[in-house]
C-alpha positions as CSV (number, residue, x, y, z in Angstrom):
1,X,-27.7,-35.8,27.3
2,X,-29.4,-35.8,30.5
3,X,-32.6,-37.9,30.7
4,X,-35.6,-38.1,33.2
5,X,-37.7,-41.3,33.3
6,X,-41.1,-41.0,34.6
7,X,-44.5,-43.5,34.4
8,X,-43.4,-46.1,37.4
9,X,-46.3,-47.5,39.7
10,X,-48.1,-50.1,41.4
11,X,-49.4,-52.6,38.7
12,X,-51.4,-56.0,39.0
13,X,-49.7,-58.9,37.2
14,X,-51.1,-59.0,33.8
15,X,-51.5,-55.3,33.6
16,X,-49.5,-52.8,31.3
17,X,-47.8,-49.6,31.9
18,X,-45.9,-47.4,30.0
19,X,-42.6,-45.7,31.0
20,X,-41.6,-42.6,29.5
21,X,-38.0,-40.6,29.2
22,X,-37.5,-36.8,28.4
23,X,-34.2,-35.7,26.8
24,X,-32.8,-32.4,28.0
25,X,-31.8,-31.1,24.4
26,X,-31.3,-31.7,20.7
27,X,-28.3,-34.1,21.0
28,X,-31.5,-36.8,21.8
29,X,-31.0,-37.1,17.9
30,X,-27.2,-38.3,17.5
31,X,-27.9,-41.2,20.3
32,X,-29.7,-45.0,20.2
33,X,-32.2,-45.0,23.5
34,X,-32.3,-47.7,25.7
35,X,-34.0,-48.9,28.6
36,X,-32.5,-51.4,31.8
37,X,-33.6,-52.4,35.1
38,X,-32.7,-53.6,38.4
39,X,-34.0,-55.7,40.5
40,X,-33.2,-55.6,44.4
41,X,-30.2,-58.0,44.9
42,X,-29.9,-57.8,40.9
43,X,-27.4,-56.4,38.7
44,X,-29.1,-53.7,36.2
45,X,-29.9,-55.7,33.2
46,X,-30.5,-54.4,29.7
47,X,-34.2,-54.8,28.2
48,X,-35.0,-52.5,25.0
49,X,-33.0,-50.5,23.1
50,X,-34.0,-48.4,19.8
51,X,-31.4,-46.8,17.0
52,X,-31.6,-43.0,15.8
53,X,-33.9,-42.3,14.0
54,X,-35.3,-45.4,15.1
55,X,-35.6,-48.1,12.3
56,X,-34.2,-50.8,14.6
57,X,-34.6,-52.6,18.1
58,X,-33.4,-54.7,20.1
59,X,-34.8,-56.7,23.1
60,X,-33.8,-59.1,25.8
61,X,-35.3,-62.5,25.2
62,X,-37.5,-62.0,28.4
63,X,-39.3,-58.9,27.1
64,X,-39.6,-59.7,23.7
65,X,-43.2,-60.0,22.5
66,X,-44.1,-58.3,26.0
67,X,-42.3,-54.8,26.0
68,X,-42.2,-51.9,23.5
69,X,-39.4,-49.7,22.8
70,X,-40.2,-46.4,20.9
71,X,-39.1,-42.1,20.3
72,X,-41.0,-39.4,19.2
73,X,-37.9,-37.4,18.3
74,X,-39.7,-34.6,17.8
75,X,-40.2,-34.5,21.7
76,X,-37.0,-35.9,22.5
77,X,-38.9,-38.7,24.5
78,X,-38.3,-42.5,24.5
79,X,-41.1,-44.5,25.6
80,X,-41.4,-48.3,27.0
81,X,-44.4,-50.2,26.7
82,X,-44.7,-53.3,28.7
83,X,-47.8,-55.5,29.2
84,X,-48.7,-58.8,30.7
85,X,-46.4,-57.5,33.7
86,X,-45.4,-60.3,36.3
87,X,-43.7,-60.0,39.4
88,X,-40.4,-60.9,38.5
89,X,-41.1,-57.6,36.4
90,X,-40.6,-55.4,39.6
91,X,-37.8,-53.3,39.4
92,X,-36.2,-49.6,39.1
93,X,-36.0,-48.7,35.5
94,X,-33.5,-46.7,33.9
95,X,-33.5,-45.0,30.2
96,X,-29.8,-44.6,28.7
97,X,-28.8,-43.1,25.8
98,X,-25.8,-44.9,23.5
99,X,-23.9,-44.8,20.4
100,X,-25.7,-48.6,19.0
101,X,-28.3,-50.7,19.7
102,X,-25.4,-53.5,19.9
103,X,-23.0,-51.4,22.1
104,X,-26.0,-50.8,24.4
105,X,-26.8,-54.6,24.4
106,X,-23.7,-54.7,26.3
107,X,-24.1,-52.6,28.7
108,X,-22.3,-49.6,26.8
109,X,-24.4,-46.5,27.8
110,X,-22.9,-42.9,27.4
111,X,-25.6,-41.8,30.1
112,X,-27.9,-42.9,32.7
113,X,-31.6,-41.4,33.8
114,X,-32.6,-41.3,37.2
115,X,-34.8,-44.5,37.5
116,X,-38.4,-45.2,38.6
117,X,-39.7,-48.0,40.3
118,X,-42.1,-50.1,38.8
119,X,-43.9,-52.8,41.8
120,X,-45.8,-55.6,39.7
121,X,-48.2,-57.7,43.0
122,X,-49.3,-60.8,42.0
């Protein structure tokens, strides 16, 4: 599967955005969808990650209640919405697809997107 994340910016904190990932082709539907980040000086960390066809998540303590995870698998696109940004949200973000949720949790990714920078000022 190769993946392309797109929707990074320049955010105030408090503000939202939402991140989007493109699938190149049907196999989208045999993989759980994931999103990480990393931080400058930061190991990549993961945040979000959604099951096929997507009945269950799971989050990273420090998102939860702040970031979305979702797919359209019709458009073989995995979305993040995150809101009430803060600073120590700034970061390149990266969309992964996996075999589980729980593999995934661990950092078990079968393949990476090229990441886009999200810059939360305060």
């Amino acid at each position: 599967v190769q993946l392309q994340a797109s929707g990074g910016g320049l955010v105030r904190a408090g503000g939202s955005l939402i991140l989007s990932c493109a699938a190149s082709d049907d196999t989208f539907s045999s993989f759980g969808m994931g999103w990480f980040r990393q931080a400058p000086g930061k190991e990549r960390e993961f945040l979000a990650a959604i099951s096929w066809p997507g009945g269950r998540t799971n989050y990273q303590d420090s998102v939860k209640g702040r970031f979305t995870i979702s797919r359209d698998n019709a458009g073989n696109t995995v979305y993040l919405q995150m809101n009430t940004l803060k600073p120590e949200d700034t970061a390149v973000y990266y969309c992964a697809a996996g075999p589980t949720i729980e593999i995934m949790a661990r950092g078990g990714v079968a393949s990476w997107g090229k990441g886009t920078l999200v810059t939360v000022s305060s």
